[in-house]
N, C-alpha and C positions, 0 to 999 in steps of 0.2 A: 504494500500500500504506500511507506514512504518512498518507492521510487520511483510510481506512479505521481505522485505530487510533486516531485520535484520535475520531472518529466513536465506536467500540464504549468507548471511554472516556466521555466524554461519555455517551451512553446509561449506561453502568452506574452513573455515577452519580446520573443523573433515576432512573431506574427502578431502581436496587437499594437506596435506599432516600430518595431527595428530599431529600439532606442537607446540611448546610452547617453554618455556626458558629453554634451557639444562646448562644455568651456573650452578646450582647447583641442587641436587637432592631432590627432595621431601621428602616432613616430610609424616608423616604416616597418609594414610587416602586422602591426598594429591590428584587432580585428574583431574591436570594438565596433559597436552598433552606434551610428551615431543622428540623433531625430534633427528633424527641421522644420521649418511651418510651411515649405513647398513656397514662397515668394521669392518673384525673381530678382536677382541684382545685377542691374546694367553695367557693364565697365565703358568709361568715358574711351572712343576709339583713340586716343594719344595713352592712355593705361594698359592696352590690350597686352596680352603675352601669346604668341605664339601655341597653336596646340601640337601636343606631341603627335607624333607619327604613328597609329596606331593600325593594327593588322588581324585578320584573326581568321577561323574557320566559324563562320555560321552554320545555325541549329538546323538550316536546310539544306546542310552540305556544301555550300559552298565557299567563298572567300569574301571577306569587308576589309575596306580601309578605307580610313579620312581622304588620303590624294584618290582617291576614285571620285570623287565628290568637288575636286578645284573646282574654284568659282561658284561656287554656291555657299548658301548657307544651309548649314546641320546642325539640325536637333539630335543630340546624341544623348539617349537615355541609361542609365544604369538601373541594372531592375533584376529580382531574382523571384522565382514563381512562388516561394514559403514568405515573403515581404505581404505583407495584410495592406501597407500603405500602395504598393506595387499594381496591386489588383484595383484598388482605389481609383489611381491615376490611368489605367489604361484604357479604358474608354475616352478620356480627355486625351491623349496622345494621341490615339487611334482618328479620331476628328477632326483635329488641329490637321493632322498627316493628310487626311483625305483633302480636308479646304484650301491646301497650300500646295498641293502637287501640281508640279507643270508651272510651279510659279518660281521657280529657280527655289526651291525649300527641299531637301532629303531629311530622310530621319534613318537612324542607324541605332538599335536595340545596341546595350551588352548584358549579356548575362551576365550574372557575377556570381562565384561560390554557391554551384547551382548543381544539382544531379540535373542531367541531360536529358531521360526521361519524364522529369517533374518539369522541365523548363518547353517540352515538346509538347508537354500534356496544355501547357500553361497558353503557347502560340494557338495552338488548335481550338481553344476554349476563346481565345480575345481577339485570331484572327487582323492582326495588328493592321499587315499593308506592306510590313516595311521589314529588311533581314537584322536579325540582332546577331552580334558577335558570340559565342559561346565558349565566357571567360571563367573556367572554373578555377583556375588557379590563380586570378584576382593580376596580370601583369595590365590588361589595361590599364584598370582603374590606378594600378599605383603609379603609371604611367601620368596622369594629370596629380597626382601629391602636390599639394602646395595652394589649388586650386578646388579640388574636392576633395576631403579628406576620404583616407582608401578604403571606410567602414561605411558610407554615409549611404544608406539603400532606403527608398528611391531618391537619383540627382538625377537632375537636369540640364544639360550645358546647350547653348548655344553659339556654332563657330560659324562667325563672318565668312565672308568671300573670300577676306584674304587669310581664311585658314588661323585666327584667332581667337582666343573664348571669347565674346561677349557678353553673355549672359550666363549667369547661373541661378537654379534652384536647389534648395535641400530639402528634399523632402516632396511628398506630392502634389503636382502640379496644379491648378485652378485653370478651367479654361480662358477665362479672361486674361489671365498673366502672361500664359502660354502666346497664345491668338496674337495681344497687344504685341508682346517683345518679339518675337518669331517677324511679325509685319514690319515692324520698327529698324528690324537687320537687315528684313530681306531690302528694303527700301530706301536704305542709305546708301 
């Protein structure tokens, strides 16, 4: 019985809302859960930093990476199927994605610390639009460090044209916030 409890403990805190101590951001390796209120933070374009280069095998077999995407902007989500906030936001991403296609807007999933059938189970249920990266061993996301910290499930990033973060969210997205900043990049 007490391992049972400690079990639905454990579970209600991955899944009730992926949370941990956001005072400060994790050291590397780090694998802490870290909450956010999902609002976005613009960076002024003279602030921006470059996003790293990132690559990977998607959950549909095939290949992603950011330079497949020059010249546009990307909504790049970090999301894993056992995230309760994760499931929250996906219809908000999934909508935003459909309203912005064809308007120079991609969107690019990563899984994160993810069993591959819970994360297969999780596309087929939300039906997203768009391929997510399939990062079970977490080198993406440590990949932006410094910008999202590498525990933080669901973020939200958005990369300019010229391949920079501009935005970030921590946490699940709104569609308002989404929609606004998403327009506000593609349009500068």
């Amino acid at each position: 019985m007490r391992a049972k409890s400690i079990s639905l403990v454990l579970l209600a805190v991955l899944v009730g809302g992926c949370a941990g101590n956001q005072s400060g951001q994790p050291q590397a390796g780090d694998t802490r859960f870290v909450a956010g209120d999902g609002k976005m933070q613009v960076f002024a374009a003279g602030e921006r930093k470059a996003a790293p280069a990132i690559q990977g095998p998607t959950l549909d077999g095939g290949n992603a990476s950011l330079a497949a995407h020059k010249g546009k902007v990307v909504v790049l989500n970090f999301w894993a199927s056992w995230c309760g906030p994760c499931r929250a936001e996906a219809p908000v991403l999934k909508e935003v994605a459909a309203k912005t296609k064809g308007s120079g807007v991609e969107f690019l999933g990563v899984d994160f610390k993810d069993r591959q059938a819970d994360a297969l189970a999780f596309e087929r249920t939300e039906k997203a639009g768009y391929p997510s990266i399939f990062d079970q061993p977490g080198k993406v996301a440590l990949a932006f460090q410094g910008t999202v910290p590498p525990a933080a499930i669901p973020s939200t990033l958005i990369i300019d044209k010229q391949g920079r973060i501009a935005a970030r969210a921590l946490g699940a997205v709104k569609y308002t916030d989404l929609m606004d900043t998403v327009t506000k990049v593609r349009d500068e």
